[in-house]
N, C-alpha and C positions, 0 to 999 in steps of 0.2 A: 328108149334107147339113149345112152350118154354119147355126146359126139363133141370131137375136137376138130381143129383146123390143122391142117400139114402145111405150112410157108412154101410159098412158087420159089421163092428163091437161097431163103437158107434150107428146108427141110423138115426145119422143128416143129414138134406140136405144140397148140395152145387152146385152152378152151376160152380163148377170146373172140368170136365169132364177130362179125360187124366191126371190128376194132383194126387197129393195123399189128402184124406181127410185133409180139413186146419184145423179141431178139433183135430183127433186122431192121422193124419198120414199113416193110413190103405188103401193100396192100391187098398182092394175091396170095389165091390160097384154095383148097379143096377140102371138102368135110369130107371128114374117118369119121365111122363106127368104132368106138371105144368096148373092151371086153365087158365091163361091166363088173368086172371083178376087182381088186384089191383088196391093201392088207393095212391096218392101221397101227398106227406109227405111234400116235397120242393124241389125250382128248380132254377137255374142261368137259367139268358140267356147269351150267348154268344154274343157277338156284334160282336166284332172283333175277328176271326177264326183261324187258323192254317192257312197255305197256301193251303193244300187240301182242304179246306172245303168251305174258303174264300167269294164263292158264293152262300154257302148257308146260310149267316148269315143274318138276326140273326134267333138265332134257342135256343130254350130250352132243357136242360139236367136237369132230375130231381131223388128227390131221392124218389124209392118207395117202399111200402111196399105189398107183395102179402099174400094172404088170410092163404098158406100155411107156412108163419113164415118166411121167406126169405125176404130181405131185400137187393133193388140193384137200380145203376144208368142206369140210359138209356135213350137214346136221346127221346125227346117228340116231336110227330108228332101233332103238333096245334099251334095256334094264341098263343105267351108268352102272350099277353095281357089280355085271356081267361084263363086262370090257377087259381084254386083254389086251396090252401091248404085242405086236403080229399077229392079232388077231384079223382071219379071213373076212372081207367084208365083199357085200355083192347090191350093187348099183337098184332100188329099192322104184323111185319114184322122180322125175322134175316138177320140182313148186315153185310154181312162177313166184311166189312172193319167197319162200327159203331156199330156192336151188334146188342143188341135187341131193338126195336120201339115200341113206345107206344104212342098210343091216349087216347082221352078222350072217354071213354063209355056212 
């Protein structure tokens, strides 16, 4: 499950967890369960990788937008060839070394 923070004192969401609100600065805060859903916005492909990754290229990183107003990158689990611009994507997997995954729904 994808989870953001809701700020004690402005409101906003952020999936900066541990950190201080990047709106107000306020250290409080409460975790949301995130839908899991989204729609993507735009995406590179990587061809050529960092040396970690190297083998898993090529691989698309896109930017997307989720239903709840949040707005993030995350590696895309599909064919870059298959990517549509508003295309539905659905909250996949968290890898502690690449974040959060997302397919096409």
């Amino acid at each position: 499950m994808l989870k953001a923070r809701r700020c004690a004192e402005c409101g906003k969401l952020s999936l900066e967890a541990g950190h201080p609100c990047p709106f107000c600065g306020s250290e409080g805060g409460s975790a949301v369960a995130l839908s899991g859903r989204g729609r993507l916005l735009s995406w590179t492909v990587i061809r050529v990788a960092p040396g970690r990754y190297a083998a898993e290229a090529p691989y698309a990183v896109g930017l997307l937008e989720l239903p709840e107003g949040l707005r993030l990158t995350a590696r895309l689990e599909a064919d870059p060839e298959q990517l549509a611009a508003g295309q539905a994507v659905a909250f996949a997997l968290l890898d502690p070394a690449r974040g959060p995954i997302f397919r096409p729904a």
